[in-house]
C-alpha positions as CSV (number, residue, x, y, z in Angstrom):
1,X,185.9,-22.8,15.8
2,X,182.4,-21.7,14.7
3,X,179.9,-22.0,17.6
4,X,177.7,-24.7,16.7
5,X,180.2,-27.3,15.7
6,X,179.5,-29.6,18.3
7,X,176.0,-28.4,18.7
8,X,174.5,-32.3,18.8
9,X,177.2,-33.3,21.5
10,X,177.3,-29.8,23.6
11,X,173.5,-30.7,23.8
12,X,173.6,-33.7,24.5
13,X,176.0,-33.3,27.3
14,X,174.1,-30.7,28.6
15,X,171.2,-32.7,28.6
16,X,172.7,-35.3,30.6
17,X,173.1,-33.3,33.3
18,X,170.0,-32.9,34.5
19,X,169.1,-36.9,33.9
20,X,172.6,-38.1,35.7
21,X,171.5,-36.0,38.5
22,X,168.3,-37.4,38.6
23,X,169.5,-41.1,38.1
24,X,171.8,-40.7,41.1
25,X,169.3,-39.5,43.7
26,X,166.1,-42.0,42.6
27,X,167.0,-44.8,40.4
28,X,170.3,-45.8,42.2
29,X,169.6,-49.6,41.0
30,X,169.9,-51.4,37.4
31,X,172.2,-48.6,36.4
32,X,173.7,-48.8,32.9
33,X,177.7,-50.0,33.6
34,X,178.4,-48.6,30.3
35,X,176.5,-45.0,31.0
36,X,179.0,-41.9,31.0
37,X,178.3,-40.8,34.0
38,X,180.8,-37.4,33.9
39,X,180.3,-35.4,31.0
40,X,183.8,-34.6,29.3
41,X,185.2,-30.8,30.1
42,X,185.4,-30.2,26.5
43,X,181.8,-30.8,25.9
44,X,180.8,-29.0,28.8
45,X,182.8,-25.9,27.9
46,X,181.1,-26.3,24.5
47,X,177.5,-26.5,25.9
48,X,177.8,-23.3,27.9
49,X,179.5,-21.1,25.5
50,X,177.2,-22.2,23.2
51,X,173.7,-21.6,25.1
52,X,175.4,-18.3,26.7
53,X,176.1,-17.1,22.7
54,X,172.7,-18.0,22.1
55,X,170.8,-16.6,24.8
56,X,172.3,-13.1,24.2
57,X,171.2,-13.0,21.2
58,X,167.8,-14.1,21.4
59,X,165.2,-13.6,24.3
60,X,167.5,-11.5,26.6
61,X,168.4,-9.2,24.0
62,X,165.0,-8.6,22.6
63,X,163.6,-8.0,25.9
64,X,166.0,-5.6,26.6
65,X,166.3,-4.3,23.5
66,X,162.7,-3.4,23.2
67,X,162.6,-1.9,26.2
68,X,165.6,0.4,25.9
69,X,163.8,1.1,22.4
70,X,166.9,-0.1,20.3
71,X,164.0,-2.1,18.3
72,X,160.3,-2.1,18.0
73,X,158.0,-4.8,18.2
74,X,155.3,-4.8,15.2
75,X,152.5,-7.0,13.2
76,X,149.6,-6.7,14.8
77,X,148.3,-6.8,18.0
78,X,148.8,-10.1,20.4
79,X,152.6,-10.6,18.6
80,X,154.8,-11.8,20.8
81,X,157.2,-8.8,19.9
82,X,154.2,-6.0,19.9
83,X,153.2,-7.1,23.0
84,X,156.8,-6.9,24.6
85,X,156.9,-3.2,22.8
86,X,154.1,-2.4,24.8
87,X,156.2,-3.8,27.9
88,X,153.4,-6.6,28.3
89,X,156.0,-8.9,29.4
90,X,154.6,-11.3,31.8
91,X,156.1,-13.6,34.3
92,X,155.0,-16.7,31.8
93,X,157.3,-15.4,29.3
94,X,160.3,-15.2,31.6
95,X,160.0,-18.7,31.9
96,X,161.7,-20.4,29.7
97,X,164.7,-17.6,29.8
98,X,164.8,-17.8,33.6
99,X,165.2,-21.6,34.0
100,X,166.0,-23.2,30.8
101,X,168.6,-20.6,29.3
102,X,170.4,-18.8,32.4
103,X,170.0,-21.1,35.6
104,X,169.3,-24.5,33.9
105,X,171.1,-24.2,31.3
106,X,174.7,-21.9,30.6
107,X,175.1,-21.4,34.3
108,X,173.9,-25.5,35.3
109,X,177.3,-26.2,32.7
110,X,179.1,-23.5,34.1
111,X,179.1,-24.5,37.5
112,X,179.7,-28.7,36.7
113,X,183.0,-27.8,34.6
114,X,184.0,-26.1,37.9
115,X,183.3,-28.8,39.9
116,X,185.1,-31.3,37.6
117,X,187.9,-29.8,36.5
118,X,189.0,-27.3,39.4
119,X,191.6,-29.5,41.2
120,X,192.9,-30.9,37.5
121,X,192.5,-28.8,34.9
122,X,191.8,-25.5,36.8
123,X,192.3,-23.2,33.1
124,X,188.4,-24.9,32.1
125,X,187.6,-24.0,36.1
126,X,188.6,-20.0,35.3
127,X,187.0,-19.9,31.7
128,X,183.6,-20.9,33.5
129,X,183.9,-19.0,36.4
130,X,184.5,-16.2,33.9
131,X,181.4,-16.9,31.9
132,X,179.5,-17.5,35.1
133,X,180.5,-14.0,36.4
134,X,179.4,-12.4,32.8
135,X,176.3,-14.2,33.5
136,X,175.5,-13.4,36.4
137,X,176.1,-10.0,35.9
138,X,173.6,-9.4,33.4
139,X,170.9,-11.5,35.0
140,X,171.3,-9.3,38.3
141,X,171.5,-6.0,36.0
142,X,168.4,-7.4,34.3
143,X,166.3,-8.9,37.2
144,X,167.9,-7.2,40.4
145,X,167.9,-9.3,43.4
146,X,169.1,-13.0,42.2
147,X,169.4,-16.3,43.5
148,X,173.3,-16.3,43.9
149,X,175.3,-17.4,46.8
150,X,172.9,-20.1,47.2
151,X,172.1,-20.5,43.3
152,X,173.5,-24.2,41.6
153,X,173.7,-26.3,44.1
154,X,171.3,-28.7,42.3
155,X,169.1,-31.0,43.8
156,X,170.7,-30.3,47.5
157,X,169.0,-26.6,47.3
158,X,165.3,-26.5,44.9
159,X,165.0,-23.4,46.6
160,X,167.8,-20.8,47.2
161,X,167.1,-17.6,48.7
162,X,167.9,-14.3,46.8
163,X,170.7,-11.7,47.1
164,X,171.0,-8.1,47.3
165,X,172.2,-7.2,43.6
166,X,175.2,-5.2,45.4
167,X,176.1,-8.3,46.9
168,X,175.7,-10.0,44.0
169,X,178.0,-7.9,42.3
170,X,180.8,-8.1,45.5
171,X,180.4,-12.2,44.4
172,X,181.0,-11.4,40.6
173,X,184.2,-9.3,41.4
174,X,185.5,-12.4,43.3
175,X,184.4,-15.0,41.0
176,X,186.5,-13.3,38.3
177,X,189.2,-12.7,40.2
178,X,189.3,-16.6,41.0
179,X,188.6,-16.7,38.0
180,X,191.9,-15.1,36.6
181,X,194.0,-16.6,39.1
182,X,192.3,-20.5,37.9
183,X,193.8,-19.6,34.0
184,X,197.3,-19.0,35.2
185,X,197.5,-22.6,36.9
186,X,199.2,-25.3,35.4
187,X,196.3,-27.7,33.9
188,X,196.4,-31.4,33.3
189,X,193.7,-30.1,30.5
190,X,194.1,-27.5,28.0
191,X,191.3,-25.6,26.6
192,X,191.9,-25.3,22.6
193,X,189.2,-25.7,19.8
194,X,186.7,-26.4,22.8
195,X,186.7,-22.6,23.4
196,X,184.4,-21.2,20.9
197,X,185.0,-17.9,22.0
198,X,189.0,-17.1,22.6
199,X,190.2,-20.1,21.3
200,X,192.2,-21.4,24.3
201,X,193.9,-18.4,24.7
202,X,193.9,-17.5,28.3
203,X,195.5,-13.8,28.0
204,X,192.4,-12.7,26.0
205,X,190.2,-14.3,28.9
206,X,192.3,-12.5,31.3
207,X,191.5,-9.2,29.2
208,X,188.1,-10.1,29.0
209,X,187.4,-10.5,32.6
210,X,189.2,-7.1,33.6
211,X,187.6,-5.4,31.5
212,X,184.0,-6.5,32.9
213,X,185.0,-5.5,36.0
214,X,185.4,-2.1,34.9
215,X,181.9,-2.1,33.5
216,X,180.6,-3.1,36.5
217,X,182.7,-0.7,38.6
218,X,181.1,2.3,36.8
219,X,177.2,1.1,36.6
220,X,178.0,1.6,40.7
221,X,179.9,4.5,40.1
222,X,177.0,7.5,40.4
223,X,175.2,5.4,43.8
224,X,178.5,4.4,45.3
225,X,181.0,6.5,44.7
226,X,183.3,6.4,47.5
227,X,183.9,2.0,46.9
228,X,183.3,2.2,43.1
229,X,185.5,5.3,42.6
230,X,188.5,3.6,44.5
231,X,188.1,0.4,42.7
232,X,187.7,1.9,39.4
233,X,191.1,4.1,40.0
234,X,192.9,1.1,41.5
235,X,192.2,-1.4,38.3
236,X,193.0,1.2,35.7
237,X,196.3,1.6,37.3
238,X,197.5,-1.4,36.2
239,X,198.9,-1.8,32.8
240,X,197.0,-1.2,29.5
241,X,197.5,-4.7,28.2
242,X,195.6,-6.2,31.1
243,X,192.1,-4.9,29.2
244,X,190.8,-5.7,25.8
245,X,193.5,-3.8,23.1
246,X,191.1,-4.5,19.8
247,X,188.5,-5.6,18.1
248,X,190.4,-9.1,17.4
249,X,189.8,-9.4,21.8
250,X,185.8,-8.7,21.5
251,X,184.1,-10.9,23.6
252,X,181.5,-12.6,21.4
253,X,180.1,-16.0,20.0
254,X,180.9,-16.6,16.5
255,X,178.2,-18.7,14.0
256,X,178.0,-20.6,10.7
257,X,176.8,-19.7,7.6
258,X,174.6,-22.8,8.0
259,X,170.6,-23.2,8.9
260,X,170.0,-23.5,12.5
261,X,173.7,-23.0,12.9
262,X,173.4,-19.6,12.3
263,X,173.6,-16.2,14.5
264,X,169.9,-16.7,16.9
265,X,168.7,-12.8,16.0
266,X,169.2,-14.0,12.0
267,X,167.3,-17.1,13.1
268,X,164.1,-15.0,14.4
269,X,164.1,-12.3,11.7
270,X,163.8,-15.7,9.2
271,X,160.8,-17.3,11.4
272,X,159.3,-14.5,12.5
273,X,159.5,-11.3,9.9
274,X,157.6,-8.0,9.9
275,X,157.5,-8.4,13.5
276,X,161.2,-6.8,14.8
277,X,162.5,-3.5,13.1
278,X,165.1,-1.0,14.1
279,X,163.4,1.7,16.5
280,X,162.7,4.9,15.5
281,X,164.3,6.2,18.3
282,X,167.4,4.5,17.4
283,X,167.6,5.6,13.8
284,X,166.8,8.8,14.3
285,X,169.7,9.2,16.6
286,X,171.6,7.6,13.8
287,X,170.3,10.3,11.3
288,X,170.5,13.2,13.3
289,X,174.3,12.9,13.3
290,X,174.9,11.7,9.9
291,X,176.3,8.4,10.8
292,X,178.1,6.6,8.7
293,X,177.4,2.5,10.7
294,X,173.7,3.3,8.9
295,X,174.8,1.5,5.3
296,X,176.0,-1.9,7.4
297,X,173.3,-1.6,11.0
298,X,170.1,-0.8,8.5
299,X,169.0,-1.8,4.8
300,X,168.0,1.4,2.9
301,X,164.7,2.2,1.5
302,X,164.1,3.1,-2.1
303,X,163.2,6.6,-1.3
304,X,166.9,8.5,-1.4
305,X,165.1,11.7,0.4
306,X,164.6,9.2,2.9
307,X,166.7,6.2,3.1
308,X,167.0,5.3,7.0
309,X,163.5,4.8,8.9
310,X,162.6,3.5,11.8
311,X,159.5,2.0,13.3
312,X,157.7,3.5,16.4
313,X,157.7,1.6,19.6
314,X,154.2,0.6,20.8
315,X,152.3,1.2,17.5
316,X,152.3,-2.7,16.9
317,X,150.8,-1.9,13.7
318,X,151.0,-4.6,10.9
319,X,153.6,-3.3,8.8
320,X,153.9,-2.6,5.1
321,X,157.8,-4.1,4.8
322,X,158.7,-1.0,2.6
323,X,157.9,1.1,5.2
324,X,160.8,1.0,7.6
325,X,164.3,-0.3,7.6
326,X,165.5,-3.6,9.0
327,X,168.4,-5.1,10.3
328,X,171.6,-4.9,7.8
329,X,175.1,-7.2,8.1
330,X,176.4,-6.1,11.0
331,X,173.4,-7.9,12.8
332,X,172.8,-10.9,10.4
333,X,175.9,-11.6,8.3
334,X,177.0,-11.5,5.0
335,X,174.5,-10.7,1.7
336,X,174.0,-13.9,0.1
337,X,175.4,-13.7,-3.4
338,X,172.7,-13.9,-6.3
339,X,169.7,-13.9,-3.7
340,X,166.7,-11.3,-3.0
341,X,164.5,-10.5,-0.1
342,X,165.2,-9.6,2.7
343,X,166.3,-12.3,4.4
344,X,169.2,-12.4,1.7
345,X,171.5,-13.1,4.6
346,X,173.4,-16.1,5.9
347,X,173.4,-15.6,9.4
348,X,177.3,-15.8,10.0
349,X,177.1,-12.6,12.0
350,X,178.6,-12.9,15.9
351,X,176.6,-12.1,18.6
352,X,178.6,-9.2,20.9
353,X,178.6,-9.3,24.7
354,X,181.4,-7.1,25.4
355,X,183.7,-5.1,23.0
356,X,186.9,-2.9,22.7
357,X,184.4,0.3,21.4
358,X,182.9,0.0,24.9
359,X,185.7,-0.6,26.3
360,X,186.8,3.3,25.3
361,X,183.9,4.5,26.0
362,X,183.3,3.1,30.0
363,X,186.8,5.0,30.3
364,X,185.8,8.0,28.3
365,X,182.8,8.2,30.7
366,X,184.8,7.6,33.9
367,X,187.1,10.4,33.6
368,X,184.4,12.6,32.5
369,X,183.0,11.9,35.8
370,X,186.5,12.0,37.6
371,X,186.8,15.8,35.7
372,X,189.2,14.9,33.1
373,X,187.7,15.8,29.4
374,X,191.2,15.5,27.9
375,X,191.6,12.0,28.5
376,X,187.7,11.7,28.2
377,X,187.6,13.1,25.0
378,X,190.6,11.0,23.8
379,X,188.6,7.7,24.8
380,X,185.2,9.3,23.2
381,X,186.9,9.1,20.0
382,X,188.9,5.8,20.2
383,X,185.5,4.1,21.6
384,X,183.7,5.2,18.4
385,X,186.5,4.2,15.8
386,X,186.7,0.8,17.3
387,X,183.0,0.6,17.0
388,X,182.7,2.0,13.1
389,X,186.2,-0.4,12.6
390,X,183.6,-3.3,13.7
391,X,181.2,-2.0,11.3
392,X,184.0,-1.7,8.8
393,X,183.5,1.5,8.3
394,X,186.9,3.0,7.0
395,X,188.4,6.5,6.5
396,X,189.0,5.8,2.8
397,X,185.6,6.2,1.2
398,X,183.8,9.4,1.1
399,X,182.4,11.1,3.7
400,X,180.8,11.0,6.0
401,X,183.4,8.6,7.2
402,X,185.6,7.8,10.5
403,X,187.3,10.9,11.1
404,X,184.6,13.3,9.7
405,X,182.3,12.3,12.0
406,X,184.3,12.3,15.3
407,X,185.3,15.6,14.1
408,X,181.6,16.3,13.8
409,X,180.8,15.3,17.2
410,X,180.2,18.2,20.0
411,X,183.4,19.1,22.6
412,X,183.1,16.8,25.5
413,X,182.0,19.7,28.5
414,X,180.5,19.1,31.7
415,X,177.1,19.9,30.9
416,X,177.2,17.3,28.1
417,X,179.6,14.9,28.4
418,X,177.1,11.9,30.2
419,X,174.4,12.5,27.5
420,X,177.1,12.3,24.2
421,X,179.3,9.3,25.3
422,X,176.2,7.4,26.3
423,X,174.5,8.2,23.3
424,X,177.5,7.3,21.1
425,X,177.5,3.8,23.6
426,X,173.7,3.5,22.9
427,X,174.9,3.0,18.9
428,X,178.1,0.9,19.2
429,X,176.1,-1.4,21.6
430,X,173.7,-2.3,18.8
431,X,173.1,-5.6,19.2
432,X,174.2,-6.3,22.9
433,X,171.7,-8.0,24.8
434,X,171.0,-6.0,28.3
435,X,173.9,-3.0,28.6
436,X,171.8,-0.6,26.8
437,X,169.2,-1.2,28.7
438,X,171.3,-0.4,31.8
439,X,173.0,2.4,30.5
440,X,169.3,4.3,30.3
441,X,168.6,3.1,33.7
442,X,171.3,4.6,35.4
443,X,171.8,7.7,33.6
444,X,168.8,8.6,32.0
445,X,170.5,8.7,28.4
446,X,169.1,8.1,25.5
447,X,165.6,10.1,26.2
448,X,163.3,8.0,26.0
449,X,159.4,8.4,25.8
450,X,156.9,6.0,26.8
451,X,155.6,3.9,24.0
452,X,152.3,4.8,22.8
453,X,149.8,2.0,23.8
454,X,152.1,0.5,26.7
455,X,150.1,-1.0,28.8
456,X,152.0,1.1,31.8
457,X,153.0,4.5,32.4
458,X,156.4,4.2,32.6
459,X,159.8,2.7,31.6
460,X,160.5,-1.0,33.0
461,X,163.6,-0.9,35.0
462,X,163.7,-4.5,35.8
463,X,162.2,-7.7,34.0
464,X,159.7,-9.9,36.0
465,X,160.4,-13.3,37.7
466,X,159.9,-16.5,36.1
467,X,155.9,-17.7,36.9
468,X,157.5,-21.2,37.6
469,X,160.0,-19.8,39.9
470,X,157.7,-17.9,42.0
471,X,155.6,-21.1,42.1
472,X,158.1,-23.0,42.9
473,X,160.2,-21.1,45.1
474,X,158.8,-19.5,48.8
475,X,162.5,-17.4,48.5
476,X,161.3,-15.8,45.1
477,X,160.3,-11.5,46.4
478,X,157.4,-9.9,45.8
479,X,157.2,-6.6,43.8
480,X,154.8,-4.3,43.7
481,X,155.8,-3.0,40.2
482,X,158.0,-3.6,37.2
483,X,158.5,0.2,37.0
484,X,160.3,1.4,40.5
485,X,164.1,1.5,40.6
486,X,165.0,-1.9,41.8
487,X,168.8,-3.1,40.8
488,X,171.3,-0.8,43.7
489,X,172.7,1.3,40.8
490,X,169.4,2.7,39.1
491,X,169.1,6.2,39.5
């Protein structure tokens, strides 16, 4: 089921939310007897798959995105996306991301379909505590210390304190694995069609959520190695089948062909154009090795001496659309038959949170830490052809193609093992809001240079807090900078 099929009801029950709360606390008295006071489970489930999709595909991911120098911000000085190039992000912006989109919004639903359906239906109690863990995870990798043990209680807590990330990521570990054992219980309720994302199919969930934990095991890996090492080991010891096993298991929303339907990153190249390009730093790591995702990531220019270019971070200049390339399929959807322009797309494209290709590639980098580049080097290459299978990229046209350019690909060794897998993770990861962004941070791959004309002197390695919530919260920490190590695993 396509993820905005219910849009209207999702939102409307996640509207609700907020005004049954409020209805309940102050205007106990000439209540409506005919008011639906519980919002359904299915239209809960809807709601925060839906605003989860959504959000990873829109402000989180171009924040982090621009950062990590994936894409560059241009048009003209005082765009929102030039100005976010030049890491000018300001607590005001994180407003509407902070509270309406992650703690207001996906997690708010999250954490009501737990409370509604956990002695009942407990499968719709795992799938949320699922999501919630995904969530949480990449708000903490994003913001570091986060309102957590305390966090959704509604209106019995306006201001929770903040946790540690570490021990915000001890709490994720747990909520998954609650959240595992919750989709094995018999359930008066049975997610189906109300799951936009598996379909109701609780062994891809299961898949899912192990294989998150072994992302977050290895972004501890280099700071803790002792804990992170043993856990790592003692997950991969169980059975193959309990990770994603394809492409078919990525963990992603899927979108309509169908105006404000369609994927959110189509939706702001449309409303917003000349202002969001491919990086130059990112195509010219493309380039440099030939790859072959360049005909379905970018569109090509009409110079063939030339046909892949990217735009410089921090120039912010207002571009000549000829100039550089821009987003291609694999980002926006399918070419629309007949059309022109370059917004000849209809938007049908998924937005990717977690996927087999990094899958292979967190285990290609693990045992390259753990000193084994055989099985390293065999991961290397299956994390790559899942990713160019996604792209559908094929060995049967002409080179360079699948096998030609893992063949091209250095030897895994010691000295460079870190900087090629990342790199390669860098590429497949086009697209995902946040883990890029992370990657850099805790290994230092890609290099990256400051943008000319940021307005600091460094890379951002967290994302401010919400202006509202440091208003409105006494708990909310000061920082002295955006630019000092913060989350427990940056290096």
């Amino acid at each position: 089921m396509r993820a905005f099929k219910l849009f209207a009801l999702a939102a409307a029950g996640a509207t609700s939310l907020g005004l049954f709360a409020s209805c309940e606390k102050f205007l106990d008295i000439n209540q409506n007897p005919n008011a639906v006071l519980v919002a359904p489970a299915s239209n809960l489930l809807v709601a925060a798959e839906t605003s989860l999709g959504f959000l990873m595909g829109s402000d989180l991911h171009r924040y982090t995105s621009l950062i990590v120098q994936q894409f560059s911000g241009q048009g003209g000085s005082g765009i929102q996306t030039a100005e976010y190039d030049r890491y000018n992000i300001t607590p005001t912006d994180i407003n509407n991301v902070w509270r309406g989109a992650i703690f207001a919004g996906s997690l708010a639903d999250m954490q009501k379909l737990i409370d509604q359906t956990q002695d009942s239906s407990p499968k719709y109690a795992g799938i949320a505590k699922i999501t919630k863990a995904f969530l949480f995870s990449v708000t903490t990798d994003a913001f570091g210390d986060i309102p957590f043990t305390e966090a959704l209680q509604f209106d019995k807590n306006f201001a929770p304190k903040y946790d540690a990330s570490a021990t915000v990521y001890a709490g994720i570990i747990a909520l998954l694995n609650d959240g595992i054992s919750d989709i094995k219980k018999s359930s008066i309720l049975t997610p189906s069609n109300d799951d936009l994302i598996y379909g109701g199919d609780m062994a891809k969930w299961e898949r899912m959520a192990n294989t998150l934990k072994l992302r977050l095991y290895l972004h501890s890996f280099p700071k803790v190695n002792a804990t992170s090492n043993a856990d790592f080991a003692a997950l991969l010891a169980a059975p193959a089948s309990i990770f994603l096993r394809n492409n078919a298991d990525n963990f992603l929303m899927r979108f309509e062909a169908i105006p404000n339907r369609n994927n959110p990153i189509d939706q702001f190249e449309k409303s917003r154009n000349n202002t969001f390009f491919p990086s130059a730093t990112f195509v010219n790591l493309m380039n440099a090795k030939n790859d072959p995702r360049r005909p379905v990531y970018l569109t090509s220019l009409a110079a063939p001496s030339l046909p892949y270019v990217g735009a410089a971070n921090g120039t912010g200049v207002t571009v000549v659309a000829a100039n550089f390339s821009r987003m291609n399929t694999y980002l926006r959807g399918n070419v629309i038959p007949g059309g022109t322009g370059f917004n000849n797309f209809d938007g049908n494209a998924p937005v990717r949170m977690l996927t087999f290709a990094e899958y292979n590639l967190i285990l290609a980098e693990y045992y390259a830490r753990t000193g084994n580049l055989t099985l390293a080097q065999t991961s290397f290459a299956a994390g790559i052809r899942a990713s160019m299978t996604d792209a559908g990229v094929s060995d049967e046209i002409a080179t360079p193609n699948i096998t030609t350019y893992i063949a091209s690909r250095p030897v895994l060794t010691a000295a460079n093992a870190i900087q090629s897998i990342v790199e390669e993770k860098f590429i497949a990861n086009y697209g995902v809001a946040v883990e890029p962004w992370t990657d850099y941070r805790r290994t230092g791959f890609p290099t990256l240079i400051v943008p000319v004309n940021s307005s600091i002197s460094a890379i951002l390695r967290v994302l401010p807090y919400s202006d509202l919530e440091r208003t409105s919260n006494p708990n909310t920490p000061a920082r002295p900078n955006l630019t000092t190590p913060t989350v427990f695993w940056d290096r």
